[in-house]
C-alpha positions as CSV (number, residue, x, y, z in Angstrom):
1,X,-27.3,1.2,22.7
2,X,-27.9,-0.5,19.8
3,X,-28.1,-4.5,19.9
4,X,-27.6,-6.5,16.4
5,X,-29.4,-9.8,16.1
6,X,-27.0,-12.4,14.8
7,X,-29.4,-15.4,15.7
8,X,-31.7,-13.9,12.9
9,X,-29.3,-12.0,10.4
10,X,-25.5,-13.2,9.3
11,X,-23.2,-11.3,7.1
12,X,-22.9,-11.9,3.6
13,X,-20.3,-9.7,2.9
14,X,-17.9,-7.7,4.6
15,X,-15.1,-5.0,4.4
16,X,-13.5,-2.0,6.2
17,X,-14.3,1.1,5.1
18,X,-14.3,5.2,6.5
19,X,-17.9,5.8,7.1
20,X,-18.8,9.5,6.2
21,X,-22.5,10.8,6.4
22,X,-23.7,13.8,5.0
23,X,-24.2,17.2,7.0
24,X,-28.3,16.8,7.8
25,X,-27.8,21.3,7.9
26,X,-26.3,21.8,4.7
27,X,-26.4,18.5,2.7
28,X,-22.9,20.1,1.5
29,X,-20.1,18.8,3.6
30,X,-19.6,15.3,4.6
31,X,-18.9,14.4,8.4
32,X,-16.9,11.5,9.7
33,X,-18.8,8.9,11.7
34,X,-15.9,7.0,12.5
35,X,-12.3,8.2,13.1
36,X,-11.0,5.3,11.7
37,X,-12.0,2.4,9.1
38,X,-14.7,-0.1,10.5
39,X,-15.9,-3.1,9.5
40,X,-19.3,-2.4,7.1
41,X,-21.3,-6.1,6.6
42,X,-24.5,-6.7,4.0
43,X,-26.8,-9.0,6.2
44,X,-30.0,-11.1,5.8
45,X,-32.4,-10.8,7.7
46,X,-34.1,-14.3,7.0
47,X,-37.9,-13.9,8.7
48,X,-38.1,-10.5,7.0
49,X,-36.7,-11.2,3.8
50,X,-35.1,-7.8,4.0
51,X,-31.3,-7.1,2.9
52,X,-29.4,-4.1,5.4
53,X,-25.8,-2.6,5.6
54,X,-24.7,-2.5,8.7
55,X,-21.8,-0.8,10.6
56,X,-21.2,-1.0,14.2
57,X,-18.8,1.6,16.2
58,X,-18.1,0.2,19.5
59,X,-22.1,0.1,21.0
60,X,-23.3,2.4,18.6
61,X,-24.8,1.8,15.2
62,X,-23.1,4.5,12.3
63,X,-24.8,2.7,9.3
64,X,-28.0,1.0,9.6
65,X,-29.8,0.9,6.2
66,X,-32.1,-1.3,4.5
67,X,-31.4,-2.1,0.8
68,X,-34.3,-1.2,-1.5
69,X,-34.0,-1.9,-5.3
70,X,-34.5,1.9,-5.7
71,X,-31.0,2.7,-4.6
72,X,-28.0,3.3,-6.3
73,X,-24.0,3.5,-5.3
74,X,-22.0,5.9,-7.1
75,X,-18.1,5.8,-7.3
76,X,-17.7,9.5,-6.9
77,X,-13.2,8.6,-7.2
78,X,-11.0,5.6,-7.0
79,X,-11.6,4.9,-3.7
80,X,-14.7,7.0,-2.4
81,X,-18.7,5.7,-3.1
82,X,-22.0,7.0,-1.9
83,X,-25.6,6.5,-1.9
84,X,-28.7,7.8,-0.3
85,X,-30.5,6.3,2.3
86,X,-33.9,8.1,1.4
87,X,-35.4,6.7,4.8
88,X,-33.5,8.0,6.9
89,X,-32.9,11.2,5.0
90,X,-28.9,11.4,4.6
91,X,-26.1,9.9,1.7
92,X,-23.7,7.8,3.1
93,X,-19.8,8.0,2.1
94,X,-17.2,5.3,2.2
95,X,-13.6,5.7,1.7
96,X,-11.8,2.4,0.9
97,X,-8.1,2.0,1.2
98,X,-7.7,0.5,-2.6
99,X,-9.8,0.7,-5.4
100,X,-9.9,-3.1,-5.2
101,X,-12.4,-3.2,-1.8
102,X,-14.1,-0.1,-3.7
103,X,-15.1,-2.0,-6.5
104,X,-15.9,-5.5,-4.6
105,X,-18.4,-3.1,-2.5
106,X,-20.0,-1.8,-5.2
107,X,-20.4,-5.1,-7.5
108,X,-21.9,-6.6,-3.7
109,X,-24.2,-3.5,-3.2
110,X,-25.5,-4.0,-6.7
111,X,-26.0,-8.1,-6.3
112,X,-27.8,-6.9,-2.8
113,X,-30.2,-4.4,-4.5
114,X,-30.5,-7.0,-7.7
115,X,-32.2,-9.6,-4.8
116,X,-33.9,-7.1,-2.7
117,X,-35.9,-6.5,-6.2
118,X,-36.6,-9.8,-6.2
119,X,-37.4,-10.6,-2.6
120,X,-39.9,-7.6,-3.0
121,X,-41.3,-8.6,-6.5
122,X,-41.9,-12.7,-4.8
123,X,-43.6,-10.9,-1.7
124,X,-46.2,-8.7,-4.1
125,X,-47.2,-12.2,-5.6
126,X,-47.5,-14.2,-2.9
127,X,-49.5,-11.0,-1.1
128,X,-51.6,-11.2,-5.0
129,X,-52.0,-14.8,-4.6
130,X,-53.4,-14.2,-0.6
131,X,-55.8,-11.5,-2.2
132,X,-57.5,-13.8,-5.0
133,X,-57.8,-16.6,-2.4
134,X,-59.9,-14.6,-0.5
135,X,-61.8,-13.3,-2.9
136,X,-62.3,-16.5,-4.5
137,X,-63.9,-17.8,-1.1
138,X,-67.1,-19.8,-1.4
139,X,-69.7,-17.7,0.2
140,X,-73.7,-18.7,1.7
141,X,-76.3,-18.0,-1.4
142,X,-78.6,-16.4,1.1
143,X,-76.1,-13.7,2.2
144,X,-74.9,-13.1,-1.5
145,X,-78.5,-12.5,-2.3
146,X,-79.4,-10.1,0.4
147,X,-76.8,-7.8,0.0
148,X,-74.1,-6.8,-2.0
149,X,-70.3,-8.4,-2.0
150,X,-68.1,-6.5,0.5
151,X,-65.0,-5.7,-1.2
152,X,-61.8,-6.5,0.9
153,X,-59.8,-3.4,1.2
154,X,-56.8,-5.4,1.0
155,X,-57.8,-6.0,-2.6
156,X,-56.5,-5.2,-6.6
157,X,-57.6,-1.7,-6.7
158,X,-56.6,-0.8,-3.0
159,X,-53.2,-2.5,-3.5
160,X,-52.9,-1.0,-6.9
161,X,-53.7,2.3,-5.4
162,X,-51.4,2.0,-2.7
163,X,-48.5,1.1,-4.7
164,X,-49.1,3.9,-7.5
165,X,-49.4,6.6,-4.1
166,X,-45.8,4.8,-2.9
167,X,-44.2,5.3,-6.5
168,X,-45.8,8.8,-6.4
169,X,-44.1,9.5,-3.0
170,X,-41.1,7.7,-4.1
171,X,-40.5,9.4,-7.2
172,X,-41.2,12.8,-5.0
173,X,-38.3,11.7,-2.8
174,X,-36.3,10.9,-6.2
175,X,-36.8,14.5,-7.2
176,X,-36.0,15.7,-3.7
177,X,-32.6,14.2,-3.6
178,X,-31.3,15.0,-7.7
179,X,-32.6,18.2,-6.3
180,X,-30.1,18.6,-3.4
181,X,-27.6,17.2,-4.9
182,X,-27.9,19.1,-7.9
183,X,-27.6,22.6,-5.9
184,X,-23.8,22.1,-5.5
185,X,-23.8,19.3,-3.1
186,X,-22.2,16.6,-5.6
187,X,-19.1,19.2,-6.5
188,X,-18.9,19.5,-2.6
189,X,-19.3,16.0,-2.2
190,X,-17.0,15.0,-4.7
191,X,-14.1,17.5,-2.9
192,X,-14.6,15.4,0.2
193,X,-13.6,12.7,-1.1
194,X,-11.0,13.9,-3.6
195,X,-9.7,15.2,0.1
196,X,-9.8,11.6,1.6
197,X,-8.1,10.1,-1.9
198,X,-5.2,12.5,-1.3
199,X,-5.4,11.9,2.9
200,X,-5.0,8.8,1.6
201,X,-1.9,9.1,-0.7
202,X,-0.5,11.7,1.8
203,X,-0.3,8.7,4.4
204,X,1.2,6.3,1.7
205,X,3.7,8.8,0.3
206,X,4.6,9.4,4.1
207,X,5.0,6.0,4.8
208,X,7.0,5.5,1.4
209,X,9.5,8.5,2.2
210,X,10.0,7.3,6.1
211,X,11.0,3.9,4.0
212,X,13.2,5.9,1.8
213,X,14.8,7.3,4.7
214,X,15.2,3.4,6.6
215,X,17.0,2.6,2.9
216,X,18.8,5.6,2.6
217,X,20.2,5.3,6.1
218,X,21.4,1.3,5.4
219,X,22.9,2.9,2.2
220,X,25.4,5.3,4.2
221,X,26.0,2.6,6.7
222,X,26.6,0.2,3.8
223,X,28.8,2.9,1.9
224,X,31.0,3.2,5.5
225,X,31.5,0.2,5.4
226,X,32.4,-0.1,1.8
227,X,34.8,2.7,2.6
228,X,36.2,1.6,5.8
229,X,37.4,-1.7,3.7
230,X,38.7,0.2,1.0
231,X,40.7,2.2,3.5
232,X,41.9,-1.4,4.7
233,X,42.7,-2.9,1.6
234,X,44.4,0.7,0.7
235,X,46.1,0.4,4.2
236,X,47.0,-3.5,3.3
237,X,48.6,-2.8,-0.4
238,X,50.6,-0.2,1.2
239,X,52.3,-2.4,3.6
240,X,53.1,-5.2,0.9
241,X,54.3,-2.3,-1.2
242,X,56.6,-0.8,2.0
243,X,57.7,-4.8,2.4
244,X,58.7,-4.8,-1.1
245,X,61.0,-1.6,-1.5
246,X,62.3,-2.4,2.0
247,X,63.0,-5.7,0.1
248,X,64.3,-4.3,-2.6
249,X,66.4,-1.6,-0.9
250,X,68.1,-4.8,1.4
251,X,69.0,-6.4,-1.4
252,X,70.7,-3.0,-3.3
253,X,72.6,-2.4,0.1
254,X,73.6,-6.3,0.0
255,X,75.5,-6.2,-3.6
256,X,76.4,-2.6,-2.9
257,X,78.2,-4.5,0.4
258,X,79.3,-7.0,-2.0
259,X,80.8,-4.9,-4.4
260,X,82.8,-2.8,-1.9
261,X,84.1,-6.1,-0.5
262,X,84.7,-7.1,-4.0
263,X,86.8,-3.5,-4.5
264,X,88.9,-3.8,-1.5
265,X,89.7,-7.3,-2.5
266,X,91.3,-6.2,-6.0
267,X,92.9,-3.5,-4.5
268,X,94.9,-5.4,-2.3
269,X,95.5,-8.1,-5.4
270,X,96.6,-4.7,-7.1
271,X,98.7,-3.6,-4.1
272,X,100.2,-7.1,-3.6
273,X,100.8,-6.9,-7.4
274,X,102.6,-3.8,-7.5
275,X,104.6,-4.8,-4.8
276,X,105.7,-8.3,-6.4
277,X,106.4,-5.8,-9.5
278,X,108.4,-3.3,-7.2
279,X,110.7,-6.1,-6.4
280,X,110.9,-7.4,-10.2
281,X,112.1,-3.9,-10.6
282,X,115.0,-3.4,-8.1
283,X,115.9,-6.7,-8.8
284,X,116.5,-5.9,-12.8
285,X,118.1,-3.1,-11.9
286,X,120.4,-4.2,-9.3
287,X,121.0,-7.2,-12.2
288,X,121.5,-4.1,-14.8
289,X,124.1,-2.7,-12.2
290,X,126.3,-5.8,-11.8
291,X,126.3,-5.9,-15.6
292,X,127.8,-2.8,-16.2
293,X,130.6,-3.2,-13.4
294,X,131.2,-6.4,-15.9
295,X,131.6,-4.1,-18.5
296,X,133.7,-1.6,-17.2
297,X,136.5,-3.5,-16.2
């Protein structure tokens, strides 16, 4: 079980990440540590003067690295970075969701390394300074005389020696890792993470096309209803314009009533008329009648 500190160290910087690690067999393939993103924190660890990258799945530490000025983090894509924890022997991945938190991680991880060189350059000096103090001590005449100074071992040319065997061993280590990585493991390395960069558009493009569907479904709902008014209105303009020709058609069948009344009035005028003139007519002749008996006699 693994038990973090936070009396002694606090986070200086955190962000959620995919933690990858790479395969300890093949130093090919990456492996996921985590199924999802976890949180991934730079701390401080105060007494120690030591900077570390911690990551914490559930009870169980997945990164746990100490910053050394000798390391480096490479973007290997937009959102994938690594770097090698030679330590603990493995390279470390992390898949970000934006290139944003990829690039905020790596300007951190390079402030991080920028003071773990310093913190180690101020301990060298004050462990130099410790070193000349002793020598420097006053000694008794007597015993100087007798025999010969002891050297401390802790001194120049055993810390000088110490420190070229480390950059011997380190530069070793150096080679070892350009070595592995050169074998085919960066191409490799650089596939993974093209393959989390397109996981990671796959899930946005799926998540884009399931909005497109939401959108194109309140389209067609909103086109119904567009259409279903339409159909209204349509309905609506046809019954003003079945109003109107009834209208139209009562009024035509009121002056055709009109007229016919109009006709049968005249033609009783005309009957009455040609009656009045029937009479006119007897009575001339019946006049024309009487005249002629006149006449005659």
């Amino acid at each position: 079980m693994f038990t973090h500190h936070r009396d002694r160290e606090q986070p200086i910087f955190s962000t959620r990440a995919h933690v990858f690690q790479i395969d300890p067999t093949t130093k090919r393939n990456w492996i996921p540590a985590s199924k999802h993103a976890v949180t991934v924190s730079f701390f401080y660890d105060a007494n120690r003067n030591v900077y570390r990258i911690i990551s914490v799945g559930g009870t169980k530490a997945i990164i746990n690295c100490s910053v050394t000025p000798s390391m480096t983090f490479t973007k290997t894509s937009q959102k994938f970075g690594q770097w090698a924890d030679t330590r603990a022997n493995t390279v470390y991945g992390l898949g970000f969701a934006t290139e944003q938190q990829l690039h905020q991680f790596s300007e951190k991880f390079r402030e991080v390394k920028d003071a773990a060189r310093l913190a180690r350059e101020k301990s060298q000096d004050k462990e130099l300074a410790n070193t000349a103090l002793t020598i420097a001590a006053p000694q008794d005449l007597s015993d100087s005389l007798q025999s010969p100074p002891v050297v401390n071992v802790n001194g120049p040319e055993d810390k000088l020696f110490r420190s070229q065997s480390a950059d011997i061993t380190l530069a070793a280590e150096k080679e070892r890792i350009k070595k592995m990585l050169s074998e085919g493991s960066i191409c490799e390395m650089n596939l993974e993470a093209e393959l989390f960069s397109l996981q990671d558009s796959n899930s946005k493009l799926v998540a884009a096309l399931h909005e497109a569907n939401t959108n194109v479904e309140q389209w067609k709902k909103q086109l119904a209803a567009y259409q279903e008014e339409t159909e209204r209105l349509r309905d609506q303009e046809m019954e003003m314009r079945n109003a109107e020709l009834e209208r139209r058609v009562q009024n035509s069948e009121q002056s055709l009533s009109n007229s016919l009344d109009e006709r049968d009035r005249m033609d009783t005028e005309l009957q009455r008329a040609i009656e009045i003139l029937d009479i006119k007519i007897f009575d001339l002749n019946d006049l024309r009648q009487s005249l002629y008996k006149l006449i005659s006699k």
